[in-house]
N, C-alpha and C positions, 0 to 999 in steps of 0.2 A: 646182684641182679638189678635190673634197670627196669622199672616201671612208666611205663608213658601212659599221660592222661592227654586225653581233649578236653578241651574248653570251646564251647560255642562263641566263634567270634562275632561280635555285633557287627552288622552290616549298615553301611551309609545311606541305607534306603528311605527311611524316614523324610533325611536330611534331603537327598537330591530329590523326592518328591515337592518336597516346601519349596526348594528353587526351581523347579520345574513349572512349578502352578504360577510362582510370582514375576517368573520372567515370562510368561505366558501374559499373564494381569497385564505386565510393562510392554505386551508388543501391540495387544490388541487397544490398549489405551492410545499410543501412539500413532498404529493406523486410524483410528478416529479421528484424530487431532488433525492430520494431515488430508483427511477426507472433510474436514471441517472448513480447513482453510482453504482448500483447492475450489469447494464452493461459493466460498464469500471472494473469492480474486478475482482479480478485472478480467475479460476475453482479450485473448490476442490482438494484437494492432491490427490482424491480416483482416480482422471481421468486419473493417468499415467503420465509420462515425457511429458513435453514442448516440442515439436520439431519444429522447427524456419525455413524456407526455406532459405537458403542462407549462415546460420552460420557457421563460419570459429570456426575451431578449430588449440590447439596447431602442432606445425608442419605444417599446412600449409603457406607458405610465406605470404597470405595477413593478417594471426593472426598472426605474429612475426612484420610486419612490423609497426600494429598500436597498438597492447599489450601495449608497452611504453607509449602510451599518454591519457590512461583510470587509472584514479587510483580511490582507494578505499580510503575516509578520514573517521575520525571522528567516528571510530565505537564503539559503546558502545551495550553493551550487557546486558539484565538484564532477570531478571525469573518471572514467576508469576505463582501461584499453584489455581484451583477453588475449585470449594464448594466439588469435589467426591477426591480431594486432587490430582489430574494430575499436573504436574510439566510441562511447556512450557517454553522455550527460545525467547528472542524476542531480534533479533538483529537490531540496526540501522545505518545507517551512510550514505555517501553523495558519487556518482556517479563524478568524475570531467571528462568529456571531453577538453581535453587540445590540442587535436587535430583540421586539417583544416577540417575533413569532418563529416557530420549527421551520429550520433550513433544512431542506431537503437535498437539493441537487444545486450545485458549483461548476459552472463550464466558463476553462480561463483558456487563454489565450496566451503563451509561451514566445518568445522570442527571442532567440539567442545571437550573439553580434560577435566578429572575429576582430583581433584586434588593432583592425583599422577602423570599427565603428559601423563596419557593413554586415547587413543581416547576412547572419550564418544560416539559420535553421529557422522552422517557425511553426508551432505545431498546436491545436485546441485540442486540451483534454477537457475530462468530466474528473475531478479526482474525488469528488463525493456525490453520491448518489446513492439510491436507494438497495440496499443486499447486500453493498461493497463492502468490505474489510469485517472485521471481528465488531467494530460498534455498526453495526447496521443499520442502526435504528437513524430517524432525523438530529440535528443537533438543535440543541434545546437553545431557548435566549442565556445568552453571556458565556455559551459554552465554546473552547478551543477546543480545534483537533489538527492532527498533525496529517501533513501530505506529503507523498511521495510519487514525483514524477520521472519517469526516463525515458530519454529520447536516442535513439540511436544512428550511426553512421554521422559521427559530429568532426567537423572539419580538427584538420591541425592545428591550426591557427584562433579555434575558438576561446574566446577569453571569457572565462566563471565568474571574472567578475562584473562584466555588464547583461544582466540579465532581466526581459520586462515583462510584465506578466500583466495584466488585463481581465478583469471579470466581465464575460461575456453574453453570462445567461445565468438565470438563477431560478429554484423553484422552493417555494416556500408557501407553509398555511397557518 
């Protein structure tokens, strides 16, 4: 004769509760993160020129007087085209504050040239300014930060590597 027993088997419940709660933890952390940066990112181009309260332009004494210790390094330029074939410019390069005082806001002046030496494109941004990006804050004396410009609907013909950039306005305390 044949006897059958039960044994209570252990149930995975424990278990997919712990992955339950921790991928839970992993999503709500992530929407943060994405709700974090979508408010520190620049508005759409469609919204019109940046206007900056404060910012000093060419010809006023206090733009001539700190012009000299704002420079523009390291810029590299390159293209990328998408899936309906748009051609876009993407410039990079580094902000140096060299100066004693907090740089606030950067409006340069982009100009792009196709390669017969004739303006292609030519566009003023603000790429630092006060909210923007994850360091929000001003830039401190001697401090680099890095920029990221794109311009889009950029000829065939445009050549990456003649590219002029121009400091046009600055606001600093």
């Amino acid at each position: 004769m044949a006897e059958f027993t039960s044994e209570l088997k252990r149930t995975g419940r424990p278990v997919t509760l712990y992955l339950s709660v921790a991928l839970a933890a992993v999503a709500l952390v992530a929407i943060w993160l994405v709700i974090r940066v979508q408010k520190n990112s620049p508005p759409p181009e469609a919204a019109g020129p940046v206007v900056i309260e404060g910012m000093v332009h060419p010809g006023n004494l206090d733009f001539d007087a700190y012009k000299d210790k704002v420079r523009i390094e390291d810029v590299k330029a390159s293209i990328s085209i998408n899936f309906a074939g748009n051609r876009s410019a993407w410039i990079d390069g580094l902000i140096s504050n060299e100066g004693s005082r907090k740089l606030e806001a950067v409006e340069m002046h982009v100009i792009l040239y196709d390669v017969y030496g004739k303006v292609s494109k030519e566009r003023t941004v603000v790429p630092l300014r006060p909210g923007i990006g994850l360091k929000g804050g001003p830039m401190e004396p001697l401090e680099k930060r890095t920029f990221h410009i794109g311009i889009e609907s950029v000829e065939q013909l445009w050549n990456p590597k003649k590219v002029e950039i121009t400091i046009t306005g600055l606001k600093y305390r």
